[in-house]
Backbone bond lengths (Angstrom), bond angles and torsions (degrees), N, CA, C in turn:
res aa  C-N    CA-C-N  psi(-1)  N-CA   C-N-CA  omega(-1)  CA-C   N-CA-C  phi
1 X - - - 1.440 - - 1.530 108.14 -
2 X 1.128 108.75 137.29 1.657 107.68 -178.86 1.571 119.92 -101.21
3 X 1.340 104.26 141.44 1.446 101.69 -148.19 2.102 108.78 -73.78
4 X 1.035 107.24 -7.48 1.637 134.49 165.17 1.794 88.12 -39.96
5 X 1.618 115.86 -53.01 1.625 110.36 -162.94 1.170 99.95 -87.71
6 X 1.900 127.06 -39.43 1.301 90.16 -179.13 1.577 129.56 -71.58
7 X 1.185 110.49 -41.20 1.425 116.04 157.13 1.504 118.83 -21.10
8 X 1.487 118.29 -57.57 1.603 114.31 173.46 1.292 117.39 -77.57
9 X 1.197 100.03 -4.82 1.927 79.30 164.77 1.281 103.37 -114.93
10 X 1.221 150.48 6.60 1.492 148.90 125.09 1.291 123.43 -29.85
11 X 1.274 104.67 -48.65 1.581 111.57 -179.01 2.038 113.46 -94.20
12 X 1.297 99.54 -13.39 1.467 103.81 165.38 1.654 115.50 -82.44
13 X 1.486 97.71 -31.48 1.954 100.77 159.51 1.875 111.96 -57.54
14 X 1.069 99.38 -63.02 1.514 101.69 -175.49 1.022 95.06 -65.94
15 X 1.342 148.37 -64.95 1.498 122.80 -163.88 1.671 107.75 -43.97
16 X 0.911 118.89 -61.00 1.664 123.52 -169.38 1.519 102.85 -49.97
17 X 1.223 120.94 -37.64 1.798 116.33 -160.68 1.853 78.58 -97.32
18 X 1.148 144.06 3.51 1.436 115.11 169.86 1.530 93.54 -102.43
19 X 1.274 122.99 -40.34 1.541 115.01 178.25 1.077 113.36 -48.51
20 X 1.778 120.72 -42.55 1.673 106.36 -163.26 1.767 92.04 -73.74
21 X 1.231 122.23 -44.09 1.668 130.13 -171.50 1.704 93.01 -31.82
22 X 1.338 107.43 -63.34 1.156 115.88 -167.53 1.653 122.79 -52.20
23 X 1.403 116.45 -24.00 1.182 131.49 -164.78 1.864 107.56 -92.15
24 X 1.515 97.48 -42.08 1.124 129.51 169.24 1.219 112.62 -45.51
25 X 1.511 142.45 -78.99 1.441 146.92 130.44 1.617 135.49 -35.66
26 X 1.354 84.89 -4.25 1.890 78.23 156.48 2.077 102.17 82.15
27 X 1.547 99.01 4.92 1.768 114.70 -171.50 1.513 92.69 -66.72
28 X 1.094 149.07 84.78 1.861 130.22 144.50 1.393 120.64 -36.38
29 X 1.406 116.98 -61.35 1.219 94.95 141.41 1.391 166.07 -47.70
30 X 1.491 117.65 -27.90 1.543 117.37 164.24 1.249 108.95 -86.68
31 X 1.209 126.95 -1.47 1.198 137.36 176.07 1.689 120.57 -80.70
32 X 1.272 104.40 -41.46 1.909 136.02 179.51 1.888 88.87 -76.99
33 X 1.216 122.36 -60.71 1.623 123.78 172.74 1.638 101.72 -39.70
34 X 0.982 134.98 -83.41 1.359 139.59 -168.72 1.459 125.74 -57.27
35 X 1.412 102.53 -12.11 0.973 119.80 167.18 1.539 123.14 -82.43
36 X 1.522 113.51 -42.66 1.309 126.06 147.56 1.559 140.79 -37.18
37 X 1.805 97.37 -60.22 1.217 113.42 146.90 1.479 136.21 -32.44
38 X 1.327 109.88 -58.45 1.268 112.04 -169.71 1.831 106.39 -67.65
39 X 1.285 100.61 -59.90 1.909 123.09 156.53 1.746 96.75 -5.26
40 X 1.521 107.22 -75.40 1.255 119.04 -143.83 1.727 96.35 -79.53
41 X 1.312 126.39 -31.94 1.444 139.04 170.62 1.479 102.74 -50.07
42 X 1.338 114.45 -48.40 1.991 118.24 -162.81 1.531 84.02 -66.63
43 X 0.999 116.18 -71.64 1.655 115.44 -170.90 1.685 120.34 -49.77
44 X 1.134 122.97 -47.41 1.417 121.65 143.90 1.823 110.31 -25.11
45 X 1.169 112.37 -82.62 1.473 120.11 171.30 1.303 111.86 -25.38
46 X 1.447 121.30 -53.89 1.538 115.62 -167.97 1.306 102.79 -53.63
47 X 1.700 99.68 -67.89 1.362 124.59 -167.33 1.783 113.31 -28.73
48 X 1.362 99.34 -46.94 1.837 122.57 172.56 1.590 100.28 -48.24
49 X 1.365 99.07 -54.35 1.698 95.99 -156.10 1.957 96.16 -69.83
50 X 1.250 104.77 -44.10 1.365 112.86 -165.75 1.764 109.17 -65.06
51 X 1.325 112.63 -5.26 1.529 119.88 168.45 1.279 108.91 -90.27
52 X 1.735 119.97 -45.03 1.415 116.42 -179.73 1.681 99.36 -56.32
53 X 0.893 111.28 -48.46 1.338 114.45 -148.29 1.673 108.93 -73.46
54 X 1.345 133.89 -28.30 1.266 140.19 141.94 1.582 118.49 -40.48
55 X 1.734 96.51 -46.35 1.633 105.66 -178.91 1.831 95.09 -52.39
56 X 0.888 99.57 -83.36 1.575 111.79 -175.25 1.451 118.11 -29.77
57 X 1.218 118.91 -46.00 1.634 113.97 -168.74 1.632 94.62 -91.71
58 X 1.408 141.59 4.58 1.250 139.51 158.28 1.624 119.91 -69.04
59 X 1.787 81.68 -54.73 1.954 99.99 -172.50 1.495 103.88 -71.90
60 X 1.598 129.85 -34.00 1.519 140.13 -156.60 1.496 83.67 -110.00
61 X 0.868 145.07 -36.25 1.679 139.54 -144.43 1.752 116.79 47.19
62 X 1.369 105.75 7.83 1.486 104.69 157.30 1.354 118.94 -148.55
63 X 1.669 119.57 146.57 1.258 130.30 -165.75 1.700 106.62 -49.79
């Protein structure tokens, strides 16, 4: 597993628990942050999967 995914879904956790924080207190801003966060975590994630997944169809020669 490449560490690109765990990282993005770390930061797609925190994004979500600062958005709700944010929503919670009335923050638009910490709310717009976590929202970002989470955003920028999914894509992290891809990026993860889209390395395993090269890894694999190199070492296996199929997806």
């Amino acid at each position: 597993m490449d560490k690109e995914r765990i990282k993005g879904a770390a930061q797609e956790i925190s994004g979500s628990i600062k958005k709700a924080v944010g929503r919670l207190v009335g923050s638009k801003k910490l709310e717009t942050e976590g929202k970002i966060d989470s955003a920028t975590g999914a894509i992290r994630t891809a990026v993860g999967e889209g390395k395993d997944t090269v890894r694999d169809v190199l070492k296996d020669g199929k997806p």
